[in-house]
BAVOVEX-313827 format. One record per residue (C-alpha): y negated, z, x; residue in one letter. Coordinates in steps of 0.25 Angstrom, whole numbers, plus 5000, padded with zeros to 4 digits. Layout:
# BAVOVEX-313827
YZXA
...
***
This chain:
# BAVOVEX-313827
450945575358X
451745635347X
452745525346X
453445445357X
453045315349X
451645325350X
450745315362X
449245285368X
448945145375X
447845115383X
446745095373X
447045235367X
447645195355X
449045245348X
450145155350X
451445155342X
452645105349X
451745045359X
450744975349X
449345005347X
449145065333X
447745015334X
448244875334X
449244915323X
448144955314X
447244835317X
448444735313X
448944815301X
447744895297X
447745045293X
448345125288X
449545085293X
450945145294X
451545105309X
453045135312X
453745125326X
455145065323X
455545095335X
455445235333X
456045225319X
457345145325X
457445265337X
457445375326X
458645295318X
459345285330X
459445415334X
459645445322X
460845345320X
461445405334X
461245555332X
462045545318X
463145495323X
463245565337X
463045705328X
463945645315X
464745535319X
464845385316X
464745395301X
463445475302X
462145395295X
460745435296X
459845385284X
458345355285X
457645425273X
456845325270X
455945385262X
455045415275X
454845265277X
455445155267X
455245005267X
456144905270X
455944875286X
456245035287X
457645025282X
457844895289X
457544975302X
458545085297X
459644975295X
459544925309X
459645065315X
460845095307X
460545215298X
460645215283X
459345245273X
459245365260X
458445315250X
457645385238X
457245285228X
457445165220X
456245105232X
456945145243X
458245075240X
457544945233X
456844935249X
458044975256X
458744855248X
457744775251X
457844785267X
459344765267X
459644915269X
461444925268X
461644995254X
462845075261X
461745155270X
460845185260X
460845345254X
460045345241X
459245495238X
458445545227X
458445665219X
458045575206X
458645435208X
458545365195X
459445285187X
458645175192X
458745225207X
460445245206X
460645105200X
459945055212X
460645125222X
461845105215X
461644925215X
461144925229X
462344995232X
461745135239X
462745175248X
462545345245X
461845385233X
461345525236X
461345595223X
460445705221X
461145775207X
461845775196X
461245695187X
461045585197X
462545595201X
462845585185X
461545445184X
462345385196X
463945425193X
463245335178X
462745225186X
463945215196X
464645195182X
464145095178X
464045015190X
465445025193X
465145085206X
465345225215X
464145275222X
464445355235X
463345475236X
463045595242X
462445725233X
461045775239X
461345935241X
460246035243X
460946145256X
459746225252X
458946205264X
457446235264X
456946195277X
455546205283X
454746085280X
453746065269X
454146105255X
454045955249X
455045895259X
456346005257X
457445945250X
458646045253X
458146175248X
459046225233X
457746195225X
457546045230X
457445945219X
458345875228X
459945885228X
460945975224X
461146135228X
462146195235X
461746325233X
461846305218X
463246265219X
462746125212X
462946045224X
464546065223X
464246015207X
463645905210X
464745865219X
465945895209X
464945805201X
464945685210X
466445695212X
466845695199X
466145555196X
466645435197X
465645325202X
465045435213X
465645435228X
465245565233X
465245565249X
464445665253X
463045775253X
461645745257X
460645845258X
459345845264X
458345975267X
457045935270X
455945855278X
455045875291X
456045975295X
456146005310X
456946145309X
458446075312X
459146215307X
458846175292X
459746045292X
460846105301X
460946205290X
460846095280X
462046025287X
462846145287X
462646165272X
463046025270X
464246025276X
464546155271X
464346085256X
465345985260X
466546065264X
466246165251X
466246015243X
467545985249X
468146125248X
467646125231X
467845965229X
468945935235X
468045825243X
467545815257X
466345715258X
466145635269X
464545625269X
463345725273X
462045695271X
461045785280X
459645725274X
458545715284X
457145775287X
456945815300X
455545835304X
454745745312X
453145795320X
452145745314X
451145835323X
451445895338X
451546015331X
452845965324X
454145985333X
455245885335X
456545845331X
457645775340X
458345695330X
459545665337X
459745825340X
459445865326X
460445765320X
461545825332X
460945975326X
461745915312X
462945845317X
463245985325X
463046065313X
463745975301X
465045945313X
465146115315X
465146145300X
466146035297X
467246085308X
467046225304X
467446185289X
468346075294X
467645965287X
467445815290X
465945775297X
465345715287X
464645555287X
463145625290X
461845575284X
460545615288X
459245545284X
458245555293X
456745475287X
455545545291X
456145555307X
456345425308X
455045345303X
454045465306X
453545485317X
453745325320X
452645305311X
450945335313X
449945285302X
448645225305X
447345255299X
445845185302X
444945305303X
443945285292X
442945415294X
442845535302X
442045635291X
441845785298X
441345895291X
440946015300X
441446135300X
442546065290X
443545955294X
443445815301X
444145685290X
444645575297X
444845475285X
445845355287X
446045245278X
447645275273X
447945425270X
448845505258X
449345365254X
449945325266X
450145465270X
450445575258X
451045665267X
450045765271X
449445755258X
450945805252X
451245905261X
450145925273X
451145855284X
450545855296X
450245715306X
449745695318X
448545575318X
447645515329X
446645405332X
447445305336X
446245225345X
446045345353X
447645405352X
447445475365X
446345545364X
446545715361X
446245755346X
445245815348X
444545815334X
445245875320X
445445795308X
445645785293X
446345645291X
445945595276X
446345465270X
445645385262X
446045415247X
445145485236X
446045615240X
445745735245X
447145755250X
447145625256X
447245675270X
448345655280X
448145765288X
447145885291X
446345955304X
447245855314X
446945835327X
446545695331X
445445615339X
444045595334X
444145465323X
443045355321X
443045275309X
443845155314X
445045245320X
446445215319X
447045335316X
448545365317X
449445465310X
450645485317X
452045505311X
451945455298X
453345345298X
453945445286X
453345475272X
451945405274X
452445245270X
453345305260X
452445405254X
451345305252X
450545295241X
449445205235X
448545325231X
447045265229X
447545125230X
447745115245X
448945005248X
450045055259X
449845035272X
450744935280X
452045015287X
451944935303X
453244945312X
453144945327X
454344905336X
454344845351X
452744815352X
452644745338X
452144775324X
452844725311X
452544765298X
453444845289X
452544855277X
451244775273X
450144855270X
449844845254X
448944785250X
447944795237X
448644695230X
449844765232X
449344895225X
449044795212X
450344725213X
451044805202X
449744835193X
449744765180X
448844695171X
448644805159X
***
C-alpha cells in the first residue's frame, strides 16, 4: 500500500487507521472526505522537532492552511504546538472561532482588503505578511487609526522558478506575489516599512512553489534569503530577527512520485541558512516554515459509490462516481495525478484501466484518466487516495451538489469534523426576489 496508514482486513476492504472504509461510507455516505488524525498529529511533530533541532528554540513551523481549513483542524494545530498562515478574511473569522492564539497567527495575501487588514488588525494577528507597497501604505493608515503598531514580515520574490506546475510557482521575478530582489524593489520596500511609524518590521518571508520534491530549489531559496538580510542590514542600518522560508514540499500522489523525508529536508535548510550566516557573521534568524499540503495530504482518501462502468471498444473504460470536480477540482485545473481503488476488493491487482468521471453536466468533470484500478460494479466504493490538501478547501457547489462531510479517524473511532451539506443548506442564503 502506498501509504503506512492504510491496509487490507480480512474481508478485503481498505481500511484507514485500522477502520473499514466500507463501514465509513455506510454510516456517513459518500462522497466522503476521511482524514487519519493521527497521521496529521505525527507530521506536526516532526515538524515541531525538526525546526527546532535544525534552527533552535525559537523556530515556528506554520500550517498553511489553505490545504485543509475548518475549525477542528486548527484546533489540532494548537495542541501539537505550531502556528497557522492564513489568506483571507474566512480563514482568520474560522481561525477565531476555534480559539486559534492571535500571537501564532501569520496573515498572507497579495490583495488583502481594507476590509481584510482591519480584521487582522482587531483580532490582533500576531505577523501581517505584507505583499507591497500599497498595502504597506493601506495598513501604515489603519494602524493610525487604531492607535496600534503591527509587527510584519514583507513577502520577497529570491527569483526561484522551480520544477512543479506553472499555477503553483510563487517565487519566480514575474509572480503576482511579492517584492523582487532582482529589481532592486525589495530594498525599497524595506526603506518603506521602516520609515513608518505604526509598522514593526521583523523580518522576510518568501515562498517558491508547490508539489516540489527537488530540495536544491529551497536551499537556494534560503541562501538568497539570508543573503537579503545581511544586504538589509549593511544598506538600512537594521538587522531583522525573523526568516520566513514558505512551504511546498511535495508529497506522492502515485507510486511513480518519489519521497521526501521531512525531518531531513527541514535539517537540508538549518545546515544551509546556519553556514551563510557565520560566513557573513550574522545572527540565525527566528525561522518559519509553512508546511500545508505535507501534512494533511496523504492522511486523507475520498470515497465515492461507483454508479456505472460504460466501455467503449477500442476507446476508454468511465467509471462514474457520485462526487467529482466539486469535491475534487484538482485534476480538472492542472491534470494532478491520484491514485484510486475499489475499496471492497483493496487487494486485488489492477488489472483493468479507467477514466474516473463525476457526476456533473461537464465534460471536464473527471478526476483522473487511463488509471489502473480493479474492475468496478455499480455499487462499488471506490477510494481516492491522497486527497487531505486542496480537495475540502477547493470545493465547489457547481451543478448544485452540497459538500460532502470531512470524517476524522483516531484510535479505532470516527467523529465528525464537518456535516455533510445539505439541500437546505445551499437555499440558505437565497432570497425572495
Amino acid at each position: 500500500m502506498l501509504y503506512p496508514h492504510l491496509a487490507v482486513n480480512e474481508q478485503h476492504h481498505l481500511t484507514i487507521g485500522g477502520l473499514d472504509t466500507l463501514s465509513i461510507a455506510r454510516e456517513y455516505g459518500t462522497p466522503c472526505y476521511v482524514l487519519d488524525e493521527n497521521v496529521i498529529r505525527s507530521r506536526c511533530r516532526v515538524y515541531r522537532e525538526a525546526c527546532a533541532e535544525a534552527f533552535g528554540p525559537k523556530a515556528l513551523p506554520l500550517f498553511a492552511s489553505k490545504a485543509l481549513c475548518f475549525t477542528g483542524m486548527y484546533k489540532i494545530i494548537a495542541e501539537e504546538g505550531l502556528g497557522i498562515d492564513c489568506v483571507s478574511g474566512g480563514e482568520l473569522y474560522t481561525a477565531e472561532k476555534a480559539g486559534f492564539p492571535s500571537d501564532h497567527i501569520y496573515f498572507h495575501g497579495n490583495n488583502k482588503t481594507d476590509a481584510d487588514l482591519k480584521q487582522a488588525v482587531g483580532m490582533h494577528v500576531g505577523t501581517i505578511v505584507v505583499d507591497g507597497f500599497d498595502e504597506l501604505e493601506a495598513l501604515e493608515t489603519i494602524c493610525a487609526a487604531a492607535g496600534t503598531r503591527q509587527r510584519i514580515l514583507l513577502r520577497i520574490a529570491p527569483g526561484i522558478d522551480p520544477h512543479t506546475f506553472r499555477a503553483v510557482r510563487t517565487g519566480s521575478v514575474d509572480s503576482k506575489f511579492g517584492t523582487a530582489i532582482q529589481t532592486g524593489q525589495a530594498l525599497e520596500i524595506v526603506r518603506k516599512a521602516l520609515s513608518l511609524p505604526h509598522i514593526d518590521l521583523a523580518g522576510c518571508h518568501c515562498h517558491i512553489g508547490s508539489q516540489i520534491f527537488e530540495t536544491q530549489p529551497f536551499r537556494d531559496a534560503a541562501a538568497i534569503m539570508v543573503a537579503f538580510l545581511v544586504q538589509i542590514r549593511k544598506d538600512c542600518g537594521v538587522t531583522l530577527s525573523e526568516l520566513n522560508l514558505g512551504g511546498g514540499p511535495g508529497v506522492p500522489y502515485t507510486q511513480d512520485d518519489p519521497s521526501i523525508d521531512y525531518r531531513s529536508f527541514v535539517t537540508e535548510l538549518g545546515v544551509i541558512v546556519r553556514s551563510v550566516c557565520e560566513s557573513e557573521n550574522f545572527p540565525v534568524p527566528s525561522v518559519r516554515i509553512e508546511p500545508g499540503r505535507s501534512i494533511v495530504a496523504d492522511a486523507g482518501l475520498t470515497l465515492y459509490t461507483v454508479g456505472g462502468v460504460k466501455e467503449i471498444p477500442g476507446f476508454k473504460n468511465y467509471i462514474s462516481v457520485d462526487g467529482g470536480m466539486p469535491d475534487n477540482p484538482r485534476y480538472a485545473l492542472y491534470q494532478s495525478r491520484y491514485t484510486a481503488l475499489i475499496a471492497d476488493r483493496a487487494d486485488e491487482p489492477k488489472t483493468y484501466t479507467a477514466t474516473l468521471a463525476g457526476r456533473c453536466c461537464e465534460s471536464g468533470d473527471l478526476i483522473g484518466e487511463n488509471m489502473p484500478i480493479q474492475k468496478a460494479r455499480r455499487g462499488d466504493i471506490l477510494a481516492v487516495l491522497c486527497t487531505g490538501a486542496y480537495n475540502y478547501s477547493m470545493a465547489s457547489h457547481y451543478n448544485r451538489l452540497p459538500n460532502p462531510p470531512v470524517v476524522l479517524v483516531r484510535d479505532g473511532k470516527t467523529r465528525l469534523g464537518v456535516r455533510r451539506e445539505t439541500y437546505a443548506d445551499l437555499t440558505a442564503l437565497d432570497q425572495e426576489i
